[in-house]
OpenMM code with the backbone's topology and positions (N, CA, C; nanometers):
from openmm import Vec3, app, unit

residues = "UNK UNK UNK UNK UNK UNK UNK UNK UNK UNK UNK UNK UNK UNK UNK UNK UNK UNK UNK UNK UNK UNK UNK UNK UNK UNK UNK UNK UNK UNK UNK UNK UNK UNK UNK UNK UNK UNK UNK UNK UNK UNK UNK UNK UNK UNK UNK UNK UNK UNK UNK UNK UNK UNK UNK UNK UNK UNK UNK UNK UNK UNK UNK UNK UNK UNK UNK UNK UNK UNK UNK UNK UNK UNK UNK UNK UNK UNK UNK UNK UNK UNK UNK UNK UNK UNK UNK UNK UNK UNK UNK UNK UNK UNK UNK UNK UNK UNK UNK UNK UNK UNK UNK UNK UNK UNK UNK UNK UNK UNK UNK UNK UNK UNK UNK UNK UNK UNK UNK UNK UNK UNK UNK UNK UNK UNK UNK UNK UNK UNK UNK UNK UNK UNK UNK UNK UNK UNK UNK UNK UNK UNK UNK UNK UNK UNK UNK UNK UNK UNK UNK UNK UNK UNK UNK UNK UNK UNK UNK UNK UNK UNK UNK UNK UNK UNK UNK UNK UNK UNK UNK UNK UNK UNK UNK UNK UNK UNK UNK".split()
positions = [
    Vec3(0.0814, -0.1184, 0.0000),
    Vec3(0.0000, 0.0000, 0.0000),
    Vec3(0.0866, 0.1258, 0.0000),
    Vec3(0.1966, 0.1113, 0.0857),
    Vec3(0.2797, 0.2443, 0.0772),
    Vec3(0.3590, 0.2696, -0.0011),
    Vec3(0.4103, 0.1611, -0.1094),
    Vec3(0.4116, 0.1999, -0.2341),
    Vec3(0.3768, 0.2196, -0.3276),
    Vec3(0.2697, 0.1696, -0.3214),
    Vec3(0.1760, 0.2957, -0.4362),
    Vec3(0.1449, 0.3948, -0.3968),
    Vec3(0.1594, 0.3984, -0.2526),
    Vec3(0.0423, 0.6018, -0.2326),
    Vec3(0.2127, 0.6653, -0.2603),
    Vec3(0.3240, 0.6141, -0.2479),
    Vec3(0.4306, 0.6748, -0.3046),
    Vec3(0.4760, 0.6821, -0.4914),
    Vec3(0.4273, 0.6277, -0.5287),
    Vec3(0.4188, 0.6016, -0.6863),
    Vec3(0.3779, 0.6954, -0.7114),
    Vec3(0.1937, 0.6933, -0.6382),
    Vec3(0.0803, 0.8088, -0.7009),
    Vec3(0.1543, 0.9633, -0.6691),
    Vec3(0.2184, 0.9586, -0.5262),
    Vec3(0.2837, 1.1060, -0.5342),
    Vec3(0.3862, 1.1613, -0.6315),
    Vec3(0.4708, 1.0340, -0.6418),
    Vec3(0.5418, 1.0176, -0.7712),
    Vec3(0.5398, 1.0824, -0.9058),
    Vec3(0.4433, 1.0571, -0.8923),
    Vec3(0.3342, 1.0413, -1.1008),
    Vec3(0.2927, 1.2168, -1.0900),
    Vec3(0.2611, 1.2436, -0.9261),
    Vec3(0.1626, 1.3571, -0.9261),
    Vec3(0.2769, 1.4493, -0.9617),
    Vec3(0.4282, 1.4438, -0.8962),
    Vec3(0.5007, 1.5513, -0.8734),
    Vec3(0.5542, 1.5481, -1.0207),
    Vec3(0.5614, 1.4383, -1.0884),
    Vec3(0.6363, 1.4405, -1.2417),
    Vec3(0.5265, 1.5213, -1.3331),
    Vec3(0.3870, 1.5241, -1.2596),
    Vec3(0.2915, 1.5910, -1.3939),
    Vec3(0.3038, 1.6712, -1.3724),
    Vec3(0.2974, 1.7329, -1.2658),
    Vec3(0.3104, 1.8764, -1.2614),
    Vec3(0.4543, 1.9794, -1.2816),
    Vec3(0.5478, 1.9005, -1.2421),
    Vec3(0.6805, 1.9652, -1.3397),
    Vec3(0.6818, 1.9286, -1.5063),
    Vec3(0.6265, 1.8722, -1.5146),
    Vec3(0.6009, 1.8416, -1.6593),
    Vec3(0.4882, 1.9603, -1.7309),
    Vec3(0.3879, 1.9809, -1.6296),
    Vec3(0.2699, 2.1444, -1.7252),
    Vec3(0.3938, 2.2611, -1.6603),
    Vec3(0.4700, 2.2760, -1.5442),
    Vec3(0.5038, 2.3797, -1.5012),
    Vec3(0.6035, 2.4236, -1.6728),
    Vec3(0.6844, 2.2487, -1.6606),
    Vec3(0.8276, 2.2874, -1.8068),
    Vec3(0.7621, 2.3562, -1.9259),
    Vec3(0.6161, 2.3044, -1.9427),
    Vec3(0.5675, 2.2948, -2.0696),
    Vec3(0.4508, 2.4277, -2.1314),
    Vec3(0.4225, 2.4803, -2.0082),
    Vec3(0.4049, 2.6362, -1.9802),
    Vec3(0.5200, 2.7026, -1.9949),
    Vec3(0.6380, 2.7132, -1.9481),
    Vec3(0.7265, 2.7898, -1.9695),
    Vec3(0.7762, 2.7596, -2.1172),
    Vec3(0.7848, 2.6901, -2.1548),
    Vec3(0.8218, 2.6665, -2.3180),
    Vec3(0.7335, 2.7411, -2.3738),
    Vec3(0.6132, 2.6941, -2.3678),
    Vec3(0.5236, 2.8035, -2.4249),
    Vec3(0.5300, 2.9264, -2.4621),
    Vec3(0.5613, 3.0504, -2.3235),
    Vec3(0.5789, 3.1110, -2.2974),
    Vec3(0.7324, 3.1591, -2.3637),
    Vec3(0.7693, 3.1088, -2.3369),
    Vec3(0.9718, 3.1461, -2.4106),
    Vec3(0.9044, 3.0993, -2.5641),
    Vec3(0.8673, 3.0288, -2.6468),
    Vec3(0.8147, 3.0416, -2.7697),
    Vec3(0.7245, 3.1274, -2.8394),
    Vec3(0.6659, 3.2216, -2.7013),
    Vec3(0.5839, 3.3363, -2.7697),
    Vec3(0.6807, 3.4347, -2.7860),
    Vec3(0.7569, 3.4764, -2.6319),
    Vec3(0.8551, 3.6109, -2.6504),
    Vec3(0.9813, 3.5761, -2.7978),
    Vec3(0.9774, 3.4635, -2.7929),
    Vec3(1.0900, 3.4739, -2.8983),
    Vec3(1.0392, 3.4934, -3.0925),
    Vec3(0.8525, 3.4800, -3.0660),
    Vec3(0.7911, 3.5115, -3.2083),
    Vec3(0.7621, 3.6095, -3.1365),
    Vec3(0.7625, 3.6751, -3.0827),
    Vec3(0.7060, 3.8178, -3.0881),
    Vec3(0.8600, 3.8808, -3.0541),
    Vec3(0.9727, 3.8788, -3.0331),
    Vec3(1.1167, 3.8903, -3.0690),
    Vec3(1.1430, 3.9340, -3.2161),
    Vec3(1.0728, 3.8129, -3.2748),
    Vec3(1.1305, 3.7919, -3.4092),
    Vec3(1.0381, 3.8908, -3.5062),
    Vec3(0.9195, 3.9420, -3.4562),
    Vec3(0.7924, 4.0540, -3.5488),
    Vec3(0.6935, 3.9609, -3.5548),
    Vec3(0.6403, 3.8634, -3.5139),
    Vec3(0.5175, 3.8129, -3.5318),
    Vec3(0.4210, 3.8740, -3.4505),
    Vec3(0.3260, 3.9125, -3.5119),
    Vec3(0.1858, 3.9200, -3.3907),
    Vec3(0.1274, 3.8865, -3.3716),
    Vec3(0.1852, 3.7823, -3.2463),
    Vec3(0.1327, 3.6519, -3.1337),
    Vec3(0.0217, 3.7530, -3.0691),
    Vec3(-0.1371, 3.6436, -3.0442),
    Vec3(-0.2464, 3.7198, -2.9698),
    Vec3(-0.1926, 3.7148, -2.8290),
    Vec3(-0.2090, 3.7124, -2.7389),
    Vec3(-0.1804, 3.6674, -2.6060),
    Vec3(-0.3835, 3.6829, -2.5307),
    Vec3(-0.3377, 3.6446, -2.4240),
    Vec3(-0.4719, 3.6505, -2.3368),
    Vec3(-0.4322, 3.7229, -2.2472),
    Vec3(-0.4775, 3.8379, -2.1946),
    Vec3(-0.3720, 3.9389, -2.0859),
    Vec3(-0.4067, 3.9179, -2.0107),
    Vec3(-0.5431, 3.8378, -1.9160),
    Vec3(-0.5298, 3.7850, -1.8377),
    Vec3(-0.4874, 3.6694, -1.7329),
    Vec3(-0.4312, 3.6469, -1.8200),
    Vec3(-0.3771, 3.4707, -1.8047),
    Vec3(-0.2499, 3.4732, -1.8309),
    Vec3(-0.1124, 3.5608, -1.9557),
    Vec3(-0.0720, 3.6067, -1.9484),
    Vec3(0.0936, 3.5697, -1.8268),
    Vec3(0.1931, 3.5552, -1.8342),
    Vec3(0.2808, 3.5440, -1.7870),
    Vec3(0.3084, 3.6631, -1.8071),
    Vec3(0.3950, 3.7561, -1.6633),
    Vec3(0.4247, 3.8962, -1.6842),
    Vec3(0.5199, 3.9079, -1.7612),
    Vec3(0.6317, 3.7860, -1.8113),
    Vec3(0.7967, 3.8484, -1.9389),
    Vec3(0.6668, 3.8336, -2.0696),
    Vec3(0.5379, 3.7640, -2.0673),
    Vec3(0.4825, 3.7165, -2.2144),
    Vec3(0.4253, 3.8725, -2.2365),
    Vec3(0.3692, 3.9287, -2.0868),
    Vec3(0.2740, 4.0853, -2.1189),
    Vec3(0.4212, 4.1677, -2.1629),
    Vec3(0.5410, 4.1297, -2.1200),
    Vec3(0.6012, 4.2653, -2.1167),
    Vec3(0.6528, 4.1967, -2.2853),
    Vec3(0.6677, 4.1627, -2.3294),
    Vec3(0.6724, 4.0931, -2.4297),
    Vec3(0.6116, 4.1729, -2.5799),
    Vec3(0.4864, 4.1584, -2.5743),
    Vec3(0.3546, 4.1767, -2.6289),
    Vec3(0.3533, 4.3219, -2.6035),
    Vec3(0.3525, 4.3598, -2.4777),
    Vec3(0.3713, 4.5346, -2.5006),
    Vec3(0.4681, 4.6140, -2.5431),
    Vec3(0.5818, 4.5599, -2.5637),
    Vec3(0.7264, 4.5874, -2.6344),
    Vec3(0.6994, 4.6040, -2.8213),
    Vec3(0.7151, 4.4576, -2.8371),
    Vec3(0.5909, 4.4558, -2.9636),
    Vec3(0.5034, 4.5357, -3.0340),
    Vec3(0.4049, 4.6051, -2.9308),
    Vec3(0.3016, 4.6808, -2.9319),
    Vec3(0.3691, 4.8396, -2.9582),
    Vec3(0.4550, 4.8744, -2.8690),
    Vec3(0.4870, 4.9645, -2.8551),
    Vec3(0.5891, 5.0392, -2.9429),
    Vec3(0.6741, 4.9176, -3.0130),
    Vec3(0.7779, 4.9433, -3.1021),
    Vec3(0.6808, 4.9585, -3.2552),
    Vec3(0.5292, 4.9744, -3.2285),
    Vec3(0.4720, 4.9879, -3.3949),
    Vec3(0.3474, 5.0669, -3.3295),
    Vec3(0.3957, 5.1310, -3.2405),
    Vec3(0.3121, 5.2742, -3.2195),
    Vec3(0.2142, 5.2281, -3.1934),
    Vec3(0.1746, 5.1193, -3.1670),
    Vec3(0.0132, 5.0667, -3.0931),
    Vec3(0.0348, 5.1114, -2.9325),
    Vec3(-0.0194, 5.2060, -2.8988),
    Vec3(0.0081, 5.2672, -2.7051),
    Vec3(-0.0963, 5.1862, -2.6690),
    Vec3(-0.2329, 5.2282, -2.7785),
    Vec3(-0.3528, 5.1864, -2.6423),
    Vec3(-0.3675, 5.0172, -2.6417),
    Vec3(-0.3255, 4.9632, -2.7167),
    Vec3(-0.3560, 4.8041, -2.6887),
    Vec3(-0.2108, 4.7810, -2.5910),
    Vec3(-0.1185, 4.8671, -2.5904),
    Vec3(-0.0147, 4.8071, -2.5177),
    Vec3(-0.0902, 4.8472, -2.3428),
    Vec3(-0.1372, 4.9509, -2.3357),
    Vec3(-0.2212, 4.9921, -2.2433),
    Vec3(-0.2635, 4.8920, -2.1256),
    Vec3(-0.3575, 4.8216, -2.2081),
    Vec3(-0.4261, 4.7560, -2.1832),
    Vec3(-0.3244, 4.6120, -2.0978),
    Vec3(-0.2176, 4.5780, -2.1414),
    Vec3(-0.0950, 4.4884, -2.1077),
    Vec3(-0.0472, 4.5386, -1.9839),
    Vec3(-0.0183, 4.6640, -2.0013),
    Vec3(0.0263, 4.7623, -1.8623),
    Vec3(-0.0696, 4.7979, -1.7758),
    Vec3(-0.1649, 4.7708, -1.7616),
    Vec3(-0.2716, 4.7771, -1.6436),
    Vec3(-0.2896, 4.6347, -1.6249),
    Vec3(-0.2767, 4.5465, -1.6950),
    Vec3(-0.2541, 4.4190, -1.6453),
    Vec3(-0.1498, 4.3587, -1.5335),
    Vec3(-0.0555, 4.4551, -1.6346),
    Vec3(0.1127, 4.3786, -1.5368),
    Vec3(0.1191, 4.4690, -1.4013),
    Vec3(-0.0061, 4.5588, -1.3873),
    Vec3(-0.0046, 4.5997, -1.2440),
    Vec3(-0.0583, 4.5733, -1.1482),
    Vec3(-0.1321, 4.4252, -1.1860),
    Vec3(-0.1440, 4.3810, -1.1216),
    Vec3(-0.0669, 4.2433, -1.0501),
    Vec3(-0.0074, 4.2197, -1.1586),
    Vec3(0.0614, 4.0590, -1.1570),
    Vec3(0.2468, 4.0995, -1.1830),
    Vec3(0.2501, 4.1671, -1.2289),
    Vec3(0.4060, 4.1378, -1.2858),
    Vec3(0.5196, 4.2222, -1.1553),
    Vec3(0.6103, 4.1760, -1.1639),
    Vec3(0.7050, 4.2269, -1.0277),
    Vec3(0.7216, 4.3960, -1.0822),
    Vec3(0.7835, 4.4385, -1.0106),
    Vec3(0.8463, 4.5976, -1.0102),
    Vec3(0.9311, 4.6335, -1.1112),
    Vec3(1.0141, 4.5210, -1.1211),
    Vec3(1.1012, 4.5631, -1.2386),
    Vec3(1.0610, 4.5652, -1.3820),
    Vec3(0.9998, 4.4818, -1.4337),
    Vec3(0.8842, 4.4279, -1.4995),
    Vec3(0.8096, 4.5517, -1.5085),
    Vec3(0.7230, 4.5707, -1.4157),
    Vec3(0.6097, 4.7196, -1.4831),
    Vec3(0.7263, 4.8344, -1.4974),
    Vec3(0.8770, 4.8837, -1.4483),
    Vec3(0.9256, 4.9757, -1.4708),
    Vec3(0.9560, 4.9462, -1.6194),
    Vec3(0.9973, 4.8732, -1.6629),
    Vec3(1.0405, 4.8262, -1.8142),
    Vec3(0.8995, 4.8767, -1.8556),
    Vec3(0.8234, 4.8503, -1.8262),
    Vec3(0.7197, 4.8471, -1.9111),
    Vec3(0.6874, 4.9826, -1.9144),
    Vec3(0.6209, 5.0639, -1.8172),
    Vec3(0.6536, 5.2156, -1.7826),
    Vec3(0.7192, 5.3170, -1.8757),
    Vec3(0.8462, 5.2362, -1.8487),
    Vec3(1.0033, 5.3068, -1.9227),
    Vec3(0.9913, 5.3225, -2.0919),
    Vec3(0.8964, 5.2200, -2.1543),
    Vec3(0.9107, 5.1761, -2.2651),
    Vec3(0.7926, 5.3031, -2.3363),
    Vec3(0.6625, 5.2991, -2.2725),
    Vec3(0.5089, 5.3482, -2.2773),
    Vec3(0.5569, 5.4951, -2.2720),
    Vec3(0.6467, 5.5390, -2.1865),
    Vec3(0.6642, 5.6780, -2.1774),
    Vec3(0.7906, 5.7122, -2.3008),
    Vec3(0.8639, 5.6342, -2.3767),
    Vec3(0.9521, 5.7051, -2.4757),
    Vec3(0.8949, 5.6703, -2.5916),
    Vec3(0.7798, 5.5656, -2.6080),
    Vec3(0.6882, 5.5537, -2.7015),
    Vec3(0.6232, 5.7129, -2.7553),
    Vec3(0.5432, 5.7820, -2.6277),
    Vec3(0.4901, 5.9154, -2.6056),
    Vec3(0.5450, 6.0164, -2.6376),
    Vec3(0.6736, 5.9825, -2.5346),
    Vec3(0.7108, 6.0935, -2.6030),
    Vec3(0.8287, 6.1190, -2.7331),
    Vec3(0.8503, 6.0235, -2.8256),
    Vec3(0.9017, 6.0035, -2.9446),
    Vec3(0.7519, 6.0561, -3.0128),
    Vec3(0.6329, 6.0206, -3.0062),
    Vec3(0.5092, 6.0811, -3.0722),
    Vec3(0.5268, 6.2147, -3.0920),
    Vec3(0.5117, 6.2612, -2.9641),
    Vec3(0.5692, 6.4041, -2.9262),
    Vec3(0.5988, 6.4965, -2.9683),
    Vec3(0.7515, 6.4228, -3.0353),
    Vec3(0.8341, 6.4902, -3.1348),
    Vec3(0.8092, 6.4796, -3.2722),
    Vec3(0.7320, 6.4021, -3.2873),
    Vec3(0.6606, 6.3660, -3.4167),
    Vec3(0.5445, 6.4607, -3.4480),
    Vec3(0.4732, 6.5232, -3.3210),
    Vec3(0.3742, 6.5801, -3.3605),
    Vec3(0.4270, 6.7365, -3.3481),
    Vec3(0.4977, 6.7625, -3.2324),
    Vec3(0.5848, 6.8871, -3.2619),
    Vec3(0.6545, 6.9203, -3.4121),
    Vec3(0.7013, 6.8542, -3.4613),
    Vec3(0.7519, 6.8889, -3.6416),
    Vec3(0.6251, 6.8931, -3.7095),
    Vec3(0.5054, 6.8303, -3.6689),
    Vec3(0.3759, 6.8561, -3.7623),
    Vec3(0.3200, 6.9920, -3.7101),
    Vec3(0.3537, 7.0483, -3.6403),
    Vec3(0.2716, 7.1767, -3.5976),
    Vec3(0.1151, 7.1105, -3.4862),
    Vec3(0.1388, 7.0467, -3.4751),
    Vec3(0.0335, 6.9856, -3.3543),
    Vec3(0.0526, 6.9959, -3.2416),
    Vec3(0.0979, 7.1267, -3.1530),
    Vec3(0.1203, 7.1547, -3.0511),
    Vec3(0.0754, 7.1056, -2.8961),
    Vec3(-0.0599, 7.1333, -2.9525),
    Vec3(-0.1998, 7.0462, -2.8563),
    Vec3(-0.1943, 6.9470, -2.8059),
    Vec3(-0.1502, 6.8765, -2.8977),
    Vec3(-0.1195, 6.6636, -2.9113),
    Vec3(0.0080, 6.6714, -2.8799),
    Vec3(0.1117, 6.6857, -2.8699),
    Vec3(0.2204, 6.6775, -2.8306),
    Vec3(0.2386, 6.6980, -2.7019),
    Vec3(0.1451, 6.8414, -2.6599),
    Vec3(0.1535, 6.8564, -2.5109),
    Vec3(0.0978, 6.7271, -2.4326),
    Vec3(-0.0090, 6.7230, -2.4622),
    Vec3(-0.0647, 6.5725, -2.4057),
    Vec3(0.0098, 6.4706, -2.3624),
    Vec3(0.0984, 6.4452, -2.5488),
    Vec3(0.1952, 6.2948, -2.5248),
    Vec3(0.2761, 6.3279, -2.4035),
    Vec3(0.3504, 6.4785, -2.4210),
    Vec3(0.4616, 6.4925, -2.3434),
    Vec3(0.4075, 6.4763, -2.1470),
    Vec3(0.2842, 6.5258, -2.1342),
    Vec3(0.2151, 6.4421, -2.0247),
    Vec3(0.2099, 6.3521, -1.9760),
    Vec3(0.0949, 6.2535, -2.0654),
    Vec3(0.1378, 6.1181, -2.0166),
    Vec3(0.2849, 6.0450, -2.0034),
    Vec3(0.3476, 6.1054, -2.0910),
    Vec3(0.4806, 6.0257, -2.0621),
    Vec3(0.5701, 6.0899, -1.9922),
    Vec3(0.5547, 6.1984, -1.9000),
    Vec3(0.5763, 6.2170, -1.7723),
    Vec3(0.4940, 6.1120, -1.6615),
    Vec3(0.3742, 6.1240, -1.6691),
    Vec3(0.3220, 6.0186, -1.5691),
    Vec3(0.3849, 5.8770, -1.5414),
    Vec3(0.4047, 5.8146, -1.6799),
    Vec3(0.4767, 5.6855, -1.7124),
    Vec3(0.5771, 5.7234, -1.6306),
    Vec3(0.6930, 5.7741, -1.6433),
    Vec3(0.8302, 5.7817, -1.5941),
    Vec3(0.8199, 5.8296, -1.4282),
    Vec3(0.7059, 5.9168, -1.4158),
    Vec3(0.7101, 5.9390, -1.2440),
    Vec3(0.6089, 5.7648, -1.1980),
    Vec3(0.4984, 5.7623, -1.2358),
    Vec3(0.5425, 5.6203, -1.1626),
    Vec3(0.6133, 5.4862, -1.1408),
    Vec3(0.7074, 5.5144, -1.3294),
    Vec3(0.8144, 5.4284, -1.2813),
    Vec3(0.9014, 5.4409, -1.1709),
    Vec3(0.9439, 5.6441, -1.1300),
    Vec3(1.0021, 5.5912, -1.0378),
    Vec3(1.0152, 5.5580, -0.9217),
    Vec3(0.8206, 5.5806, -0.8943),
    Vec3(0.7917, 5.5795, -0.8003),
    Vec3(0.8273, 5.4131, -0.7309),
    Vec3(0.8188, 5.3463, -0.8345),
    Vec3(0.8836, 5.2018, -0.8512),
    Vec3(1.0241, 5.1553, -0.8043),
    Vec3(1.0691, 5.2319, -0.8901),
    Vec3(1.2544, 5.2063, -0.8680),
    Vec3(1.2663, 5.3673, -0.8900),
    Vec3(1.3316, 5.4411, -0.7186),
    Vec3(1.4145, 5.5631, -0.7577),
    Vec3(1.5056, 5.5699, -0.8045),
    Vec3(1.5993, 5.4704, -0.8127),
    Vec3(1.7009, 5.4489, -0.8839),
    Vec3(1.7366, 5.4136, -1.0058),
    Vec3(1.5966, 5.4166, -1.1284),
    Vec3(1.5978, 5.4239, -1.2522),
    Vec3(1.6553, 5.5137, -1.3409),
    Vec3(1.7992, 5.5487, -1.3368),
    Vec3(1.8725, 5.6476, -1.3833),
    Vec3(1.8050, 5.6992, -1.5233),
    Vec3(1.7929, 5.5649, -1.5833),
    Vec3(1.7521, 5.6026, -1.7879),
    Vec3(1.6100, 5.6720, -1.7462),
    Vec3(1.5342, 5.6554, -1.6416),
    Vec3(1.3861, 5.6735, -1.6691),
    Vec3(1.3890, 5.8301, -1.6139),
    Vec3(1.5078, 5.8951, -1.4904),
    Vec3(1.5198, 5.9844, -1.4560),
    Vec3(1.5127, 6.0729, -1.5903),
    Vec3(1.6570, 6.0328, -1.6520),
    Vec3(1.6858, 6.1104, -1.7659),
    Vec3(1.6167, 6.1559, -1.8632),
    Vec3(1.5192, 6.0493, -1.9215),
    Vec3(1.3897, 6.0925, -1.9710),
    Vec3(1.2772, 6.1513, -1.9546),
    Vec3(1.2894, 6.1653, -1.7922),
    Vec3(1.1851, 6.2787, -1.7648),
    Vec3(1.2182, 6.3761, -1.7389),
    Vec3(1.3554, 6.4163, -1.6983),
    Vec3(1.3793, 6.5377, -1.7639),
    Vec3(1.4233, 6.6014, -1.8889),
    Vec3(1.4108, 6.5143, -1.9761),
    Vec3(1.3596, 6.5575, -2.1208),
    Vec3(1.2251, 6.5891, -2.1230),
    Vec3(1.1761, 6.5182, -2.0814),
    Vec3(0.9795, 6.5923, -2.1243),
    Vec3(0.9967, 6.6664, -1.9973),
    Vec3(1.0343, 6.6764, -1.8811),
    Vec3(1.0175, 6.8163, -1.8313),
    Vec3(1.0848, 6.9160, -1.8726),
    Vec3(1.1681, 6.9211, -1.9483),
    Vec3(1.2688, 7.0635, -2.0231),
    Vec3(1.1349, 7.0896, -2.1653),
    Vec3(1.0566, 6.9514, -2.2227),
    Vec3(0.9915, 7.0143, -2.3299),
    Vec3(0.8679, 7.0481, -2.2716),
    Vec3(0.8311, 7.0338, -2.1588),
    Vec3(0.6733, 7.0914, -2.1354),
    Vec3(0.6878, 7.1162, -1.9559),
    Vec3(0.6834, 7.2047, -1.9653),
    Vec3(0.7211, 7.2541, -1.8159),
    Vec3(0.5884, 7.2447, -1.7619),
    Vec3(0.6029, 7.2209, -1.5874),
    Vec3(0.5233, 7.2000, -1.4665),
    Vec3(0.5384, 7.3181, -1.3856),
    Vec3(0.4077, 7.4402, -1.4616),
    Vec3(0.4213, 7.5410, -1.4300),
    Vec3(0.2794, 7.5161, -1.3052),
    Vec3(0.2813, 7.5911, -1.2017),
    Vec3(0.1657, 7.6227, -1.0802),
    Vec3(0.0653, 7.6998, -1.1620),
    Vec3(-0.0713, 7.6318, -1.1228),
    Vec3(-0.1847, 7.6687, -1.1999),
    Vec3(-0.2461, 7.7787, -1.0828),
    Vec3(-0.2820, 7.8593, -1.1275),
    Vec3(-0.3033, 7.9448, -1.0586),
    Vec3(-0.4660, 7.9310, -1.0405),
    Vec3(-0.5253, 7.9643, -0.9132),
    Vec3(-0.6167, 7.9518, -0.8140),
    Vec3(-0.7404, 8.0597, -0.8683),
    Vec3(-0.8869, 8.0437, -0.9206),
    Vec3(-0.9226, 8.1254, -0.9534),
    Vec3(-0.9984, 8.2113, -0.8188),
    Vec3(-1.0096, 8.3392, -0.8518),
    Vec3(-1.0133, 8.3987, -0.7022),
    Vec3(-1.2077, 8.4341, -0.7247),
    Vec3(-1.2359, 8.4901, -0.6245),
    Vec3(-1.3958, 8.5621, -0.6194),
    Vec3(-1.3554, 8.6734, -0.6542),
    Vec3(-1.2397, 8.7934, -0.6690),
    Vec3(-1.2765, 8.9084, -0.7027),
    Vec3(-1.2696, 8.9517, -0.8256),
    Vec3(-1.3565, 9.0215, -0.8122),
    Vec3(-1.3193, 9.0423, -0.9831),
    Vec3(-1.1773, 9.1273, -1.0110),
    Vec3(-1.0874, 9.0641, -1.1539),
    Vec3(-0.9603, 9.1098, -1.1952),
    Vec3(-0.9856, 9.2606, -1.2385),
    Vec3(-0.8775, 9.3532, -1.1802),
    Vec3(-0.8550, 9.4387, -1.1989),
    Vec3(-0.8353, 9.5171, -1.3510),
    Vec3(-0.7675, 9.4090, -1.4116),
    Vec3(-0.7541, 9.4586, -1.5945),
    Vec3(-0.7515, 9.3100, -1.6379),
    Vec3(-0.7630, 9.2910, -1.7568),
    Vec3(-0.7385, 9.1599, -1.8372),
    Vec3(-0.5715, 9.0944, -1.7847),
    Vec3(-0.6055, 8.9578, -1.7383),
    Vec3(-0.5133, 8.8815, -1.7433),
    Vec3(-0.4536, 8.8477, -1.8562),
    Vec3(-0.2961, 8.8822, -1.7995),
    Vec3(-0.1984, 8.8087, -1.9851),
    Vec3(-0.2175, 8.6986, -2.0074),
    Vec3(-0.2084, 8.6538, -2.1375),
    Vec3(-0.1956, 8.5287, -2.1854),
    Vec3(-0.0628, 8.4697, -2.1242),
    Vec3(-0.0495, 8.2960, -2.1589),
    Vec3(0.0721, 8.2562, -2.1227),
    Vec3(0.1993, 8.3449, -2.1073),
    Vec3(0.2634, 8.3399, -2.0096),
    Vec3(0.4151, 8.4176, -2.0101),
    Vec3(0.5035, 8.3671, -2.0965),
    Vec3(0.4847, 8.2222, -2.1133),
    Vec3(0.5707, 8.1449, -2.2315),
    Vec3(0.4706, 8.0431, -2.2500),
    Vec3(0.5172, 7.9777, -2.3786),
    Vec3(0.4429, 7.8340, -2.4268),
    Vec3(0.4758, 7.7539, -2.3479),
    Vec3(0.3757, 7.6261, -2.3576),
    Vec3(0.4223, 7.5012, -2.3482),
    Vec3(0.5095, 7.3874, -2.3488),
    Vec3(0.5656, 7.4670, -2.4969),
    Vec3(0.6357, 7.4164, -2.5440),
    Vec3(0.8153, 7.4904, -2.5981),
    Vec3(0.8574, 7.5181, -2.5109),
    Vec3(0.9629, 7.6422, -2.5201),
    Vec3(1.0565, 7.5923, -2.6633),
    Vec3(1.0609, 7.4550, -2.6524),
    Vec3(1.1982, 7.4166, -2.7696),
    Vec3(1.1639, 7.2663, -2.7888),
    Vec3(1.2426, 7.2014, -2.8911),
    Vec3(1.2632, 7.0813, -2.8519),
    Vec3(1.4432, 7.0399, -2.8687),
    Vec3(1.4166, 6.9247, -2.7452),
    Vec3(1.5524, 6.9044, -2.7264),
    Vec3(1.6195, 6.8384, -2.8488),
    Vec3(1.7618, 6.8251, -2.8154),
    Vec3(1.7775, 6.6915, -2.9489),
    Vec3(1.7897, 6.5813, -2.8966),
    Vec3(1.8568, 6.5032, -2.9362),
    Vec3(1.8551, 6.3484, -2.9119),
    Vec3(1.7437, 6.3023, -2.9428),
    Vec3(1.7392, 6.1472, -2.8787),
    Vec3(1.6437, 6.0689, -2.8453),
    Vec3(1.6203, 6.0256, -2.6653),
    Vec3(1.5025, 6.0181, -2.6640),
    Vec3(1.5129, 5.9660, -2.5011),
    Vec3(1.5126, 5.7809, -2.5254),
] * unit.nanometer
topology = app.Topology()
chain = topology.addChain("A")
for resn in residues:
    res = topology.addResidue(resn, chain)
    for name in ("N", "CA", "C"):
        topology.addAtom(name, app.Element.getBySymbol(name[0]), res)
């Protein structure tokens, strides 16, 4: 009798390193077609966090933000720290490479935006890891292109003469490089 209830544990512990191996193959066979330019579907809920960060890399390197989006509110729930900073890191130079794309089109409006959100991206990456030097650096690129000026408080009295327009744009310059 006690060798079989040792067999059956046997059999149990070999099946299950056997779906654990055979999930991870899986998984290392998606990142490496979606490595290579294929566009593997994934299920983002189910989802291994290297398969989301994977798939949102993917996503992100062909200017798809909002389906990568959707990957990155996933991996915040499941994927470790380092993992959503990559991911973060990636979503915010996506933005703001747009940015600069829409700044040379004369789309001032839309650019300010990108250059927004992809401040947000990079402050809660680092709210993640302070020690994300590359993600530092990139946000102070979109903070040199769109400054975090104090919004001023509207009051009950009435203004004395017409308030000036902006003291400066939004958008003072753009830097060079790339972030």
């Amino acid at each position: 009798m006690f060798v079989w209830l040792l067999l059956a544990a046997g059999l149990a512990v070999t099946i299950a390193a056997g779906w654990h191996w055979y999930g991870a193959w899986r998984d290392n066979a998606t990142i490496k077609a979606l490595a290579a330019g294929e566009d593997v579907q994934i299920d983002p809920e189910r989802a291994a966090p290297a398969v989301l960060f994977a798939r949102a890399y993917y996503l992100l390197r062909r200017d798809r933000v909002d389906e990568a989006q959707v990957l990155l509110d996933q991996a915040n729930f499941r994927a470790d720290a380092r993992t959503r900073v990559l991911m973060l890191y990636d979503a915010g130079n996506t933005r703001l490479r747009a940015s600069f794309a829409a700044i040379e089109r004369g789309k001032f409006d839309r650019a300010t935006s990108l250059v927004n959100l992809a401040k947000e991206d990079y402050n809660q990456a680092l709210r993640l890891d302070p020690q994300a030097w590359d993600v530092k650096y990139n946000l102070d690129v979109a903070a040199r292109l769109v400054r975090d000026l104090p919004q001023i408080e509207p009051s009950e009295e009435p203004l004395q003469q017409e308030p000036r327009k902006d003291l400066w744009s939004d958008l003072p310059g753009i830097p060079r490089g790339a972030p």
